[in-house]
N, C-alpha and C positions, 0 to 999 in steps of 0.2 A: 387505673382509670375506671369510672362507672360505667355501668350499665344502662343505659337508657330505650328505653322500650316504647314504640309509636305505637299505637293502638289503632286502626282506622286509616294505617297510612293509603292506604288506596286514594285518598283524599292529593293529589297527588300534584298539584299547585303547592296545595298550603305546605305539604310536607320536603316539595325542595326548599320550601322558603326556612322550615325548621331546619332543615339539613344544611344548608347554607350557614345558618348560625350559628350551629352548633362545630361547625367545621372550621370558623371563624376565631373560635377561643382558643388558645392554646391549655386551657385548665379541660377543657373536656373533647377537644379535636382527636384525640386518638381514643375515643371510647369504642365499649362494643355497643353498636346498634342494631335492636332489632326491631324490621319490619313488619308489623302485623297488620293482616287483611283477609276478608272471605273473600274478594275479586279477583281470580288467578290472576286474570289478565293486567290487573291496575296494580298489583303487588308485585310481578316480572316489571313493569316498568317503572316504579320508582325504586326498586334496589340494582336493578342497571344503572340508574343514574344515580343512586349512592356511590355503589361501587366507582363510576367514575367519576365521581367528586372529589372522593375518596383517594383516588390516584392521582388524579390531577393537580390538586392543592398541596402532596406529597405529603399527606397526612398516615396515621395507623390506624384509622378506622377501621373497625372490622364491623363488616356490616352482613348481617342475617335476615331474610325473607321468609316469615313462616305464616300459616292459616290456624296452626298453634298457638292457641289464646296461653293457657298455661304455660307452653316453652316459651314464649318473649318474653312471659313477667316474672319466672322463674331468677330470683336472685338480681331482680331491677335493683334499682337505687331514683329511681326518676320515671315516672312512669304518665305519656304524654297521649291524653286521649282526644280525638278527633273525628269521632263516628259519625255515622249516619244510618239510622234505624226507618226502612220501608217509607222514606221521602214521598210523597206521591204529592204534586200543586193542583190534581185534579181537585184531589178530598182539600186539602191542609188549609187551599184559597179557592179551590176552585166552588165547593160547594158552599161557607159563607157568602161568594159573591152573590150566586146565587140568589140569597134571600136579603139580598144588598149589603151587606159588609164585606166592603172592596181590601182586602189589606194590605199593607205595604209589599211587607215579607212573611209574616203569620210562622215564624218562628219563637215568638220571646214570650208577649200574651195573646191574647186573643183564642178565638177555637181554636186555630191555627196552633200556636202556642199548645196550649193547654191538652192538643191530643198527639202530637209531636213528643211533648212530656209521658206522656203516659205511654210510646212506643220506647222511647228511648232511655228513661233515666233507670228503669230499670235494667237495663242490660248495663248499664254505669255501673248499679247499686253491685250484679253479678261481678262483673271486672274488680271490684271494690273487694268481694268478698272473697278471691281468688289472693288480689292481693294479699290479704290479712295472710291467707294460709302460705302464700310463696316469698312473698319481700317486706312483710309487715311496716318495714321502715320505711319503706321508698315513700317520696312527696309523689304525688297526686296532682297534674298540672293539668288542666280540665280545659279545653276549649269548645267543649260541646254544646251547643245550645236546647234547649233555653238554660243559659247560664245560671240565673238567679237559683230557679227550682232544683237544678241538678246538685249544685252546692245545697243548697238546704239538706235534702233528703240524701246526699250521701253523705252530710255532718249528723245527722239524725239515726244514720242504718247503721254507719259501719264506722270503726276506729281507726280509718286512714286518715293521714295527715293532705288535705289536699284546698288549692287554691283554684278559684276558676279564672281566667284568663283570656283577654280583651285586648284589642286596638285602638278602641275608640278615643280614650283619653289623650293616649300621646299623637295619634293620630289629627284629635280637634285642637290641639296645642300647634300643631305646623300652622292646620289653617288659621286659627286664630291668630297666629305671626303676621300670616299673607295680608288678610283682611284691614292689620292695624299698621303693616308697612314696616315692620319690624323685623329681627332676625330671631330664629327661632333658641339661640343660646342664648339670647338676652332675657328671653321671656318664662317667668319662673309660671308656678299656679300653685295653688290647694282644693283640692276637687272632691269629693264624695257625696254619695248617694248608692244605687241600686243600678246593677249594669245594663247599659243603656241609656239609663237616667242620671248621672250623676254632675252634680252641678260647679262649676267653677265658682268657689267661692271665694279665692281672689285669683286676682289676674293679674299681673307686675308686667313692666317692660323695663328691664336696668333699674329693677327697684324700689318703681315708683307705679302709682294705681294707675292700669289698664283700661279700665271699664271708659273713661270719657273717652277715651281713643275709639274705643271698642262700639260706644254707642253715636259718636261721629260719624264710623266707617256704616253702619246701621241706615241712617239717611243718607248716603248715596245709593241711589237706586241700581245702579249697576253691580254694588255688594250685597245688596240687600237680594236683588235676584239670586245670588249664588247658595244664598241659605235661607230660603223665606219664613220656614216653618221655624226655624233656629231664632231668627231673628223677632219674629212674632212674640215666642214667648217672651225672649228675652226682654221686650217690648213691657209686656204684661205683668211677668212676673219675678222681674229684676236679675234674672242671672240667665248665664249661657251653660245650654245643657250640653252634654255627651257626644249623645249619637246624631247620627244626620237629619236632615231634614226629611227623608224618604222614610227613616226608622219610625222618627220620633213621630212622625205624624199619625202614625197605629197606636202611640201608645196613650194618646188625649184624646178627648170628644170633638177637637174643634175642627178638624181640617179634613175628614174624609167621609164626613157623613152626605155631602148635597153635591151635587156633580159640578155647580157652580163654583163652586166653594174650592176642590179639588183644582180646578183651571186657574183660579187667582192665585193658589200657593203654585203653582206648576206643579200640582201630583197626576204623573198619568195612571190610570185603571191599570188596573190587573190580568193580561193578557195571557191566558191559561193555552192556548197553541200557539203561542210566540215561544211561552217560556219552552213545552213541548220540545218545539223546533231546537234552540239554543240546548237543550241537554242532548237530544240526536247527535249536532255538529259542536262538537266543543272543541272548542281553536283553540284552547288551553292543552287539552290533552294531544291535540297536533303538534303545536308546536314544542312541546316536549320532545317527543316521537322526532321531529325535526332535528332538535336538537341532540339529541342520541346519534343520529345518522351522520351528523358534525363533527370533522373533525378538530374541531374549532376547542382547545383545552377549556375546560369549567372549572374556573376560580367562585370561590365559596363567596360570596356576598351577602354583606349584614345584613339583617331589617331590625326594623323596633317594634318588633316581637318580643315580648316579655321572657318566655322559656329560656331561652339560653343565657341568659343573664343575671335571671334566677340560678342556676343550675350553676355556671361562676362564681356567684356569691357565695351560695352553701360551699362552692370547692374550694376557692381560695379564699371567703374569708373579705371578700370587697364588699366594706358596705353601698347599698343603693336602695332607692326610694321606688316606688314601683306602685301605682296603681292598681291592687287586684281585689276578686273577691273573696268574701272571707264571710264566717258567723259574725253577728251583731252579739258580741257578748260587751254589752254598753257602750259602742264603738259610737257609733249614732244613739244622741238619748232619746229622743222622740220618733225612735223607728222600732218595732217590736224587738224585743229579744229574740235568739236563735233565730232570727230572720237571715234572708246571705244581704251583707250588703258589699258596695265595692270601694273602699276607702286607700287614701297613702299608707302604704309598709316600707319599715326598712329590712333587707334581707341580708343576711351574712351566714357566716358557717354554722351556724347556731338554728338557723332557720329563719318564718316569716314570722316579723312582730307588728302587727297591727298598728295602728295611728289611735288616741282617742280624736273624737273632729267634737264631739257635743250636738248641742242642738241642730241639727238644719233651720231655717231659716224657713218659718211655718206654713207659707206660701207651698214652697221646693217640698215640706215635709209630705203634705196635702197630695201632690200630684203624685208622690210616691207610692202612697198606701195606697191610693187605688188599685193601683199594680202589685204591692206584697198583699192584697186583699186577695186576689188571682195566686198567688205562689201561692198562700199555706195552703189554698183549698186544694190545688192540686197537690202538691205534697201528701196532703190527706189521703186524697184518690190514691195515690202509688203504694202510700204506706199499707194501706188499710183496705185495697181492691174497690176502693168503692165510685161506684160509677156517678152517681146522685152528686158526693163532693164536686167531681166532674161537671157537669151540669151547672150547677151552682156556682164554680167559676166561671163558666164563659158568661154564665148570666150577671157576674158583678164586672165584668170587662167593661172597661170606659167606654169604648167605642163601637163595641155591640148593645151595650145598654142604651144608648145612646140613638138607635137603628129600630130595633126589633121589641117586640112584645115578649111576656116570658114565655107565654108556650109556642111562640115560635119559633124562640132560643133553642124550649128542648127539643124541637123537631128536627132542628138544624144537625144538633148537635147526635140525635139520634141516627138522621142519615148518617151521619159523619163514621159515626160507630158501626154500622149494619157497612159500611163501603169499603173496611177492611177487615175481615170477619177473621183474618190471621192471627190479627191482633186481640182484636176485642168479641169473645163468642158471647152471643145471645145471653 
């Protein structure tokens, strides 16, 4: 059986949900797993609840808890990253609010993004370079945001084999069922673009073309509430994007610059001691805790979560079709080379093989590169230390461009930098 190694399991929602999965398959249910984490306390509680997943499901997982970055990746074969590097929503959102750039989530671009990358992909790149020296082979399954960049520069640094990996797709595939009144086995797709961004470029129900369904369900205004920003574009610029309407709205000029503007999509502001509050009390890590204290048995339940599925393929050998990200090596023709984008792959024992998709559709192409204009720069910044690349991404950002002047881009961005002096020295 393989070895699979969580990186970050402290993350401790998302990691029963891999553990569920993964517990799920009979090709990789009895692997050795191990837990890795710097939070004693968030590392004691999700290999409690491995361990009794583990027993509960009557599985032979064997499952390991360590703060040993080197012993979990020591002789991996699958190595599943999930970090979180010096998080702070005071600096990340708190301080563009400030000078009026409200953002959604300021993980993917934006400042938000772009210094988020610059705490985090480098400790990727480290994990990365560990790898080489302890499992060289093992795949690389990335859920770390900002996904795009993280994939770029650890295709760039280091010679692990690794995919980044996403909800969004299969996850807009359900809604997009609901919306059209459809069931979701009947409704196929072909989706690519850049994660977050990637666009449905068809849409089948039993077959047959989606989109009039899809743009019927559009003018009911009762649907049309449920995804405004989604439907907007789609409105505009002929296809249905990815991520949701709260994501997607950071990552275009139109919907969060004028507070007006904001209340007609239903986007609410950025609430920097609400968020506060909500990490203090986390009912997520309660009811975990709750649920340990139960004794109520834990059966392993699926999600469509990509990793375990992947990790199936490669063992037995099933082929399947998977939305992930990957290098642009001519995958998309009109997207840069060695750019990450996130296209259909078929995966089997063999590994992940790419889709070619061809052109995007010049519109979807357009809205994209604004966003891979923001990746390479920061990539730059990681590769090469350099703070200025920095800068000069948040300054080609849609939606800060959009907002602010450029020296008050670097002002912003210079508080941002002086506010975690851990990170970033003088």
């Amino acid at each position: 059986m393989p070895k699979i190694a969580i990186i970050g399991a402290g993350s401790v929602v998302f990691t029963r949900r891999l553990l569920g999965d993964v517990l799920s398959f009979p090709s990789i249910r009895d692997s050795e797993i191990s837990l890795m984490d710097i939070d004693a306390e968030r590392l004691e509680m999700i290999s409690a609840l491995g361990e009794r997943m583990a027993k509960d499901s009557g599985t032979g997982a064997r499952i390991e808890a360590t703060s040993d970055r080197e012993r979990s990746l020591e002789g991996a074969d699958y190595v599943i990253t999930t970090i979180r590097v010096g998080d702070d929503d005071a600096v990340d959102r708190g301080i563009p609010q400030r000078y009026g750039v409200d953002q959604a989530v300021g993980d993917t671009i934006g400042p938000g993004g772009v210094i988020k990358a610059l705490r985090t992909v480098p400790v990727l790149i480290d994990i990365c370079r560990d790898m080489e020296r302890l499992c060289p082979e093992a795949w690389l399954l990335n859920y770390t945001n900002p996904m795009a960049i993280a994939c770029w520069a650890i295709s760039d640094a280091t010679s692990i084999q690794n995919v980044g990996l996403c909800h969004s797709v299969q996850n807009t595939a359900r809604q997009l069922s609901e919306y059209i009144g459809a069931n979701l086995s009947d409704v196929s797709f072909w989706t690519a673009g850049i994660n977050h961004m990637a666009w449905y470029l068809r849409l089948e129900n039993q077959g047959s073309d989606a989109y009039p369904a899809l743009r019927a369900a559009m003018d009911d205004p009762q649907i049309f509430v449920k995804d405004p920003v989604r439907f907007e574009v789609m409105r505009h610029f002929g296809y249905f994007v990815s991520e949701s309407t709260r994501h997607m709205s950071e990552y275009v000029p139109y919907f969060r610059g004028e507070p007006g503007r904001m209340e007609r999509f239903g986007l609410a502001p950025f609430d920097v001691g609400a968020r506060a509050q909500q990490r203090r009390v986390d009912s997520h890590y309660q009811a975990i805790s709750d649920e340990l204290a139960s004794d109520t048995p834990m059966s392993p339940q699926r999600t469509n979560e990509y990793a375990a599925y992947i990790m199936d393929s490669m063992e037995t050998g099933t082929p399947r079709r998977v939305n992930v990200n990957v290098r642009n090596s001519g995958l998309i023709s009109n997207l840069p080379e060695g750019s990450c984008v996130e296209v259909p792959c078929m995966v089997d024992d063999l590994g992940v093989h790419p889709s070619h998709v061809g052109d995007l559709p010049d519109q979807c192409a357009g809205l994209i590169q604004s966003n891979i204009n923001l990746h390479r720069l920061t990539v730059k910044s990681i590769m090469e230390g350099d703070r200025e690349a920095a800068i000069h991404a948040a300054m080609l950002d849609p939606l800060t461009a959009s907002i602010l002047s450029l020296s008050e881009i670097r002002a912003m961005m210079g508080e941002m930098f002086d506010a975690q002096p851990e990170y970033f020295a003088s």
